[in-house]
C-alpha positions as CSV (number, residue, x, y, z in Angstrom):
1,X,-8.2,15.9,16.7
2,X,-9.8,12.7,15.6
3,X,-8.9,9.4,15.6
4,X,-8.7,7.1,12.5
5,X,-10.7,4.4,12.8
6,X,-9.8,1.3,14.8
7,X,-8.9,-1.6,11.8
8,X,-10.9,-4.7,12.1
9,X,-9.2,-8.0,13.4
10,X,-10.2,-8.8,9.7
11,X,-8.2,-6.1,8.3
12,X,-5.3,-7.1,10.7
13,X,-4.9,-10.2,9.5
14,X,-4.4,-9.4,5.8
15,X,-2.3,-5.9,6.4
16,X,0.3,-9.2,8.2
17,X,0.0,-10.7,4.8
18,X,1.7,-8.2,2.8
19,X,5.0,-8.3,4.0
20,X,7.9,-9.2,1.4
21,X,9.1,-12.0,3.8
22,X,5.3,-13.1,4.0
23,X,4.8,-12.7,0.3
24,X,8.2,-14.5,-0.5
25,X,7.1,-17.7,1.7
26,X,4.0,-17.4,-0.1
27,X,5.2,-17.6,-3.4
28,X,7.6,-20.3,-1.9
29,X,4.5,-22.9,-0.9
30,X,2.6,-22.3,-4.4
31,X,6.1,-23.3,-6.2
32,X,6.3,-25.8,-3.9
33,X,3.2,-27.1,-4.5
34,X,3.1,-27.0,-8.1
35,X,6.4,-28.6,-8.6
36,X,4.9,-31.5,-6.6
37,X,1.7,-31.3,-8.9
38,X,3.5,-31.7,-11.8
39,X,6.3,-34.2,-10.8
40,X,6.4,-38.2,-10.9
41,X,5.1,-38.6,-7.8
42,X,1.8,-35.9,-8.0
43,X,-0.6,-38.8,-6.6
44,X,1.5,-38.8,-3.4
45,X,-0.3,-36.9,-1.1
46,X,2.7,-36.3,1.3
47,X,4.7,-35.0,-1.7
48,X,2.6,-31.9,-0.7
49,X,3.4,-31.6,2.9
50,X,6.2,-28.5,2.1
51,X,3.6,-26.5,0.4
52,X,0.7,-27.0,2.9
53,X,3.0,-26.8,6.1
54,X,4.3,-23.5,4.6
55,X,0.5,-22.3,3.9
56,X,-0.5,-23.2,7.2
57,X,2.6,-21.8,9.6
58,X,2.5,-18.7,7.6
59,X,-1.5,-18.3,8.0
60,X,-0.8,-19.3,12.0
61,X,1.6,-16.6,12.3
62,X,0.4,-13.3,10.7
63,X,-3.3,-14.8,12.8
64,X,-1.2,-14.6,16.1
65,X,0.4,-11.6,14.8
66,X,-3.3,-9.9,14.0
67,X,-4.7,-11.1,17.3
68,X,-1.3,-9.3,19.0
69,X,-1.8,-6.1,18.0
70,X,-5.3,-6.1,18.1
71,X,-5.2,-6.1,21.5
72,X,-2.0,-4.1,22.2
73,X,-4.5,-1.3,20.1
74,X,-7.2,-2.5,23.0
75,X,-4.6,-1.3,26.0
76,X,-3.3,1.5,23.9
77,X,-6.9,2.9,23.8
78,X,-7.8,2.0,27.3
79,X,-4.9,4.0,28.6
80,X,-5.4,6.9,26.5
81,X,-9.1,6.9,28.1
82,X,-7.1,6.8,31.6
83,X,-5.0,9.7,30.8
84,X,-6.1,13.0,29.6
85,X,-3.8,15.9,28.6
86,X,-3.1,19.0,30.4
87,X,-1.2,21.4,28.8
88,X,-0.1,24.8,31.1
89,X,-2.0,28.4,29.3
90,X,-1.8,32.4,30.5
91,X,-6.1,33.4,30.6
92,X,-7.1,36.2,32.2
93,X,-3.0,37.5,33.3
94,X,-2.3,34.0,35.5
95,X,-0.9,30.9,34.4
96,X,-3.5,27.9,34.9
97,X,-3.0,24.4,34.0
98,X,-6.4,23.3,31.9
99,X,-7.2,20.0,29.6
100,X,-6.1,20.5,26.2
101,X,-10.7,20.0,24.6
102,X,-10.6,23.7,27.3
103,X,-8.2,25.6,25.4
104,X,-9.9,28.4,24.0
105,X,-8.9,31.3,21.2
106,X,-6.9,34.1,23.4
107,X,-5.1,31.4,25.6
108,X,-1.5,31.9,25.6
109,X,0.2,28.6,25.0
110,X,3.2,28.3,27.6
């Protein structure tokens, strides 16, 4: 069997961005910022700090998050290159244990 291709950091990052909860907070910091933008006090530039703090922690996380499993996929694919499977077969009247890539059409799978 073949493996899927490995997802780019890239695509990582923006597969952690489509979460509801990540969507919801989101939403949350355009409201937030477009309330302030249309308010009394839209000339304030700290009447903007909910909106941008909620832009940034939420870009900060699902980057961490990215990174994360980015490199769990590194260990995950440097132990399946440590490990090979072996799978138990009856060839030629005798039970032999070969690699799985050796199993050939006649084997009998035990």
């Amino acid at each position: 069997l073949e493996k899927p291709p490995k997802p780019t950091l890239f695509l990582l990052f923006v597969m952690q961005l489509t979460g509801f909860v990540i969507i919801l907070l989101l939403v949350a910091a355009v409201a937030s910022v477009v309330v302030n933008a249309t308010g009394p006090r839209r000339d304030d530039p700290l009447s903007y700090t909910t909106g941008k703090a909620i832009f940034v922690i939420v870009l900060l996380n699902a980057g961490i998050a990215a990174w994360t499993e980015h490199k769990a996929g590194d260990a995950l694919e440097a132990l399946s290159k440590m490990t090979q499977a072996s799978i138990y077969v009856v060839r030629d009247g005798a039970e032999v244990n070969i690699d799985v890539p050796l199993v050939v059409r006649g084997d009998i799978v035990v």
